[in-house]
Residue, then its C-alpha position, 0 to 999 in steps of 0.5 A: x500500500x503506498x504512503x500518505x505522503x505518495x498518495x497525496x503527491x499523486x492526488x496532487x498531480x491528478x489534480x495538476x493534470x485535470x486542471x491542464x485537461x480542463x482549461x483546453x476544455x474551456x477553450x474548445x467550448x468556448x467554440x462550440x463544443x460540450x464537454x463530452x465532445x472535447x472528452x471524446x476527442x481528447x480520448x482518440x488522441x490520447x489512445x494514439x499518443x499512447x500507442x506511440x509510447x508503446x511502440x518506443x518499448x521493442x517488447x510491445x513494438x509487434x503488437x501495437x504496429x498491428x493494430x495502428x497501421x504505419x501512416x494513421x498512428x501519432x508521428x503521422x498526425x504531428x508531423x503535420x501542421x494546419x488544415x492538412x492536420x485537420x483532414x488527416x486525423x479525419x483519416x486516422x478516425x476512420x479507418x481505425x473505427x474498422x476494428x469491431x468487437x476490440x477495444x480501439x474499436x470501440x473507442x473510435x466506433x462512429x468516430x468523428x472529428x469536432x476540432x474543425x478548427x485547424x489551429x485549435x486541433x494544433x494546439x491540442x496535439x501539440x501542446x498538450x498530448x504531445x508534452x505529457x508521457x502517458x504510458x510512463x506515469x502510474x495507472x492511477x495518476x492517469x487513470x485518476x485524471x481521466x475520471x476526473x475530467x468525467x466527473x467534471x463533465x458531468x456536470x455538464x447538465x444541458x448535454x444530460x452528461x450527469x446520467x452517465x456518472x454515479x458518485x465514486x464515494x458511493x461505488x466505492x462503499x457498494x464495492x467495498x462491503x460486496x467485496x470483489x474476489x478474484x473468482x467473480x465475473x463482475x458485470x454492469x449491463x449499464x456500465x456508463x463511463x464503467x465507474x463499478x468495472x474500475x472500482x471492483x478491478x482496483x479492490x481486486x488489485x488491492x486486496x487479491x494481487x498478491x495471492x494471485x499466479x502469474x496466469x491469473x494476474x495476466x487475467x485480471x489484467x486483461x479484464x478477463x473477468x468484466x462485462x460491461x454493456x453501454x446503450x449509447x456509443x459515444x458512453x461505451x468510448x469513454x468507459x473503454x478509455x477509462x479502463x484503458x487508462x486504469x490499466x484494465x484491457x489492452x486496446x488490441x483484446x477483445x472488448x470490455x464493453x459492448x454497445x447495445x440495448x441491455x434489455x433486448x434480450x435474455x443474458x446468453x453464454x456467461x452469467x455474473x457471480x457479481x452485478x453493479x449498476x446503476x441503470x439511467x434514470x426515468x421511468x417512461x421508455x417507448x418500449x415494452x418488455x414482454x414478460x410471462x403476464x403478456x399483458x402489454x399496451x401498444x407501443x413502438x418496440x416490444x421485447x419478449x422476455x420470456x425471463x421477466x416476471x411482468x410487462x411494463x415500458x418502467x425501465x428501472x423496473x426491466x433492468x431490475x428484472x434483467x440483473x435478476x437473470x444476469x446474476x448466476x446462481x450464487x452470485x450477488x448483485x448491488x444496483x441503484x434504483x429510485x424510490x418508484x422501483x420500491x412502491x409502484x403497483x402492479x408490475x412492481x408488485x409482482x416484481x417485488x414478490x418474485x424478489x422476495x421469494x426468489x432471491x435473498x434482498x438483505x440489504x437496502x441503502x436508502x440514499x439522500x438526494x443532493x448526490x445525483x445530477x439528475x434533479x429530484x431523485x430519491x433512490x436506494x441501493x438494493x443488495x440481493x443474493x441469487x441462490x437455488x430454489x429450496x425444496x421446501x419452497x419457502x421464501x429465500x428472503x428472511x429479514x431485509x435490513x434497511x439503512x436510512x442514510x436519507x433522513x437527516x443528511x443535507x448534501x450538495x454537489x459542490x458545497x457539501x459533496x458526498x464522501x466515502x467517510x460519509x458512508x462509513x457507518x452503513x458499512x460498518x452496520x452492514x458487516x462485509x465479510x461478516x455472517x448477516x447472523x451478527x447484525x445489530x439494529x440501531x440501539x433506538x428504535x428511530x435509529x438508522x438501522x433497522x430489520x423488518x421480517x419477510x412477513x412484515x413486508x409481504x403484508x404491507x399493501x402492494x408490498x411496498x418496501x419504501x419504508x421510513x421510520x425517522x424524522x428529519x430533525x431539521x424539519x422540525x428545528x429552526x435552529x438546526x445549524x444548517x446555511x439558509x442556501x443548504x435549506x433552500x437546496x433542500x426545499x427544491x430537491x424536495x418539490x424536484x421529488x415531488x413532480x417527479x412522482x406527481x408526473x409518474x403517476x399521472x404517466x401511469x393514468x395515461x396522460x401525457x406528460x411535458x418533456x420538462x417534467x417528465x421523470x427521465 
């Protein structure tokens, strides 16, 4: 484990380097281009100046002069000034995005240049790619560095970029009590920028490394043991750089990522002994998923599921539905669903119940808002187990223990972000590694840390498993110590959540409902 002292100098030079990346980034938007454009070009270029580097090393020279053909690699590109810069990297995009199913390929799939302006394409390349060594400095330094620049671009709201980014204080606390081993298949069929993929790989690297044959390293390297599955192109590019850079997969292996709609159809050859996702948020889709009930209402698309207990165009509900069949028998699953997944009738009564019977749900995180982009979204971590049916067919789910971290917590995206150290007493409660046998609920009885019995829950109307227990005490406390911008944050979450849920449910009584309400 490195020192405090190496950790702080590395986080210093992260930061260093977010900081260059990022004033470029303000000069390419000042010409018209978001965020994830500039970070999309900016991963093109990087790969290449990479490959560069590693073309410098005479062990990796056959390799990396096969997937870059002489002509289209980095030395071409700077060797060239002006417009005849700006219309070979137009070149280089294209014919490296005829690499499928590898991961250049999916990094230049689509790949278009948006620097239409020569000198500032110049002074990219030149300037910055071109001074920076990127294979020579640490794994987490660049890899860091690229995640901070997502993180930044996340906040890109009117490019919707937040729904791609989960807060990594959270990731890392899932990860952290779920506890990776090196025996799992990890999967996220809505990876994102494959925030959960790179967290479980650096728990792997850091608690199971050392234990490991040379074969099996060579494995973990290789991301041998991640499946990632991203709807949207542009996404599945940036989280393939991503785990690039955090030293995951090699650019000429097979894809860690696949691009495609998770839900179109029922997982096929390898199954996950571990799920991590946080599906995007909304609830309307202009599909629906046909599941056993068959009960279905006109709409554009239609998949059947055979594998689905319920129909419904809800999608948290169908991704909660496809983690259950993509969990292996065995395996385990932590995914981030919004409260609707936890009350709506129906559909999600019918889920629930399969969950509850089926699965063990023993665990659920309820998670305050002021933590997401996206504005008004109250949501929960649900931890479930996937295990054989018992002959005795009684239900798999016993107690379902409940962590209230809502209630009572303020947080805010720039004043008082989310932090790991936030989330210490829920992993502490929640006991990783330890037997659930030895859980202790909160010592008060309106404590954060509660247990309810499987019986207590299948008896609640629609079996509904939003369940609240404690009093904000802000609420009710003029005096809470709270800055009056914090409270004034909160009160707009709160109306955020409200219409949210008021368009919800009037979805689900037919009416349409405006784009800018409607909870997508």
């Amino acid at each position: 484990m490195p020192s405090p002292e190496v950790k702080a100098k590395v986080t210093a030079q992260t930061h260093s380097l977010v900081a260059k990346l990022w004033n470029y980034c303000n000069v390419l938007r000042d010409n018209g281009m978001s965020t994830i454009e500039y970070v999309e070009q900016l991963s093109y270029l990087l790969f290449l100046k990479m490959v560069d580097e590693m073309v410098e090393d005479a062990w990796d020279d056959e390799v990396v002069t096969e997937i870059v053909p002489a002509g289209y690699d980095w030395k071409s590109l700077v060797s060239k000034r002006g417009v005849d810069l700006e219309r070979h990297y137009r070149d280089i995009l294209d014919t490296l995005g005829r690499h499928p199913g590898t991961t250049i390929g999916t990094i230049f799939a689509e790949a278009q240049n948006r620097i239409t302006k020569p000198a500032l394409l110049e002074k990219l390349v030149v300037e910055l790619i071109g001074k920076e060594e990127w294979t020579v400095k640490g794994t987490d330094l660049k890899g860091d560095a690229y995640e901070g620049l997502l993180s930044k671009g996340a906040s890109d709201t009117k490019t919707g970029a937040g729904q791609y980014f989960t807060p990594r204080a959270l990731i890392d606390a899932m990860v952290d009590v779920v506890q990776p081993t090196p025996d799992d298949t990890i999967a996220d069929p809505a990876c994102g920028t494959g925030g959960f993929l790179i967290a479980a790989h650096s728990y792997l690297r850091t608690h199971h490394m050392h234990e490991l044959d040379a074969e099996k390293r060579t494995s973990l390297q290789r991301g041998e043991h991640i499946m990632g599955n991203e709807l949207v192109v542009g996404t599945a590019r940036l989280a393939a750089m991503n785990m690039l850079l955090h030293g995951i997969g090699t650019s000429d292996s097979p894809s860690l990522v696949t691009v495609g709609d998770a839900l179109a159809e029922k997982p096929s050859g390898r199954h996950a002994s571990l799920v991590l996702a946080n599906p995007p948020f909304g609830r309307k889709s202009a599909i629906a998923v046909i599941g056993q009930d068959g009960e279905v209402e006109k709409e554009d698309v239609q998949y059947d599921r055979d594998d689905f207990t319920a129909t419904t165009t809800n999608k948290q509900l169908n991704f909660l539905q496809h983690i259950m069949s993509l969990t292996a028998v065995d395996g385990r699953a932590a995914v981030v669903l919004p409260d609707n997944v936890l009350f709506e009738g129906g559909a999600g009564e019918k889920i629930r119940r399969r969950l509850l019977d089926e699965f063990d749900l023993h665990t659920i995180l309820r998670l305050p808002t002021g933590i997401f982009y996206a504005g008004g979204v109250k949501a929960n971590v649900l931890f479930f187990d996937k295990q054989p049916p018992r002959a005795d067919g009684k239900p798999h789910t016993a107690q379902t223990w409940i962590y209230d971290f809502r209630t009572g917590q303020h947080f805010t995206l720039k004043q008082r972000p989310l932090t790991r150290a936030h989330l210490d007493d829920f992993v502490a409660a929640y006991g990783p590694g330890e037997p659930r046998t030895a859980r202790v609920p909160s010592e008060s009885s309106d404590g954060p840390w509660q247990v309810f019995s499987y019986e207590e829950l299948i008896a609640r109307d629609k079996v509904n498993l939003d369940i609240t227990w404690m009093k904000d005490p802000a609420l009710g406390d003029a005096d809470s110590g709270l800055a009056p911008e914090v409270i004034a944050l909160e009160i707009i979450q709160e109306l955020q959540a409200a219409l949210v849920d008021f368009a919800a449910i009037a979805e689900a009584l037919g009416e349409e409902v405006p784009a800018d309400v409607a909870p997508e």
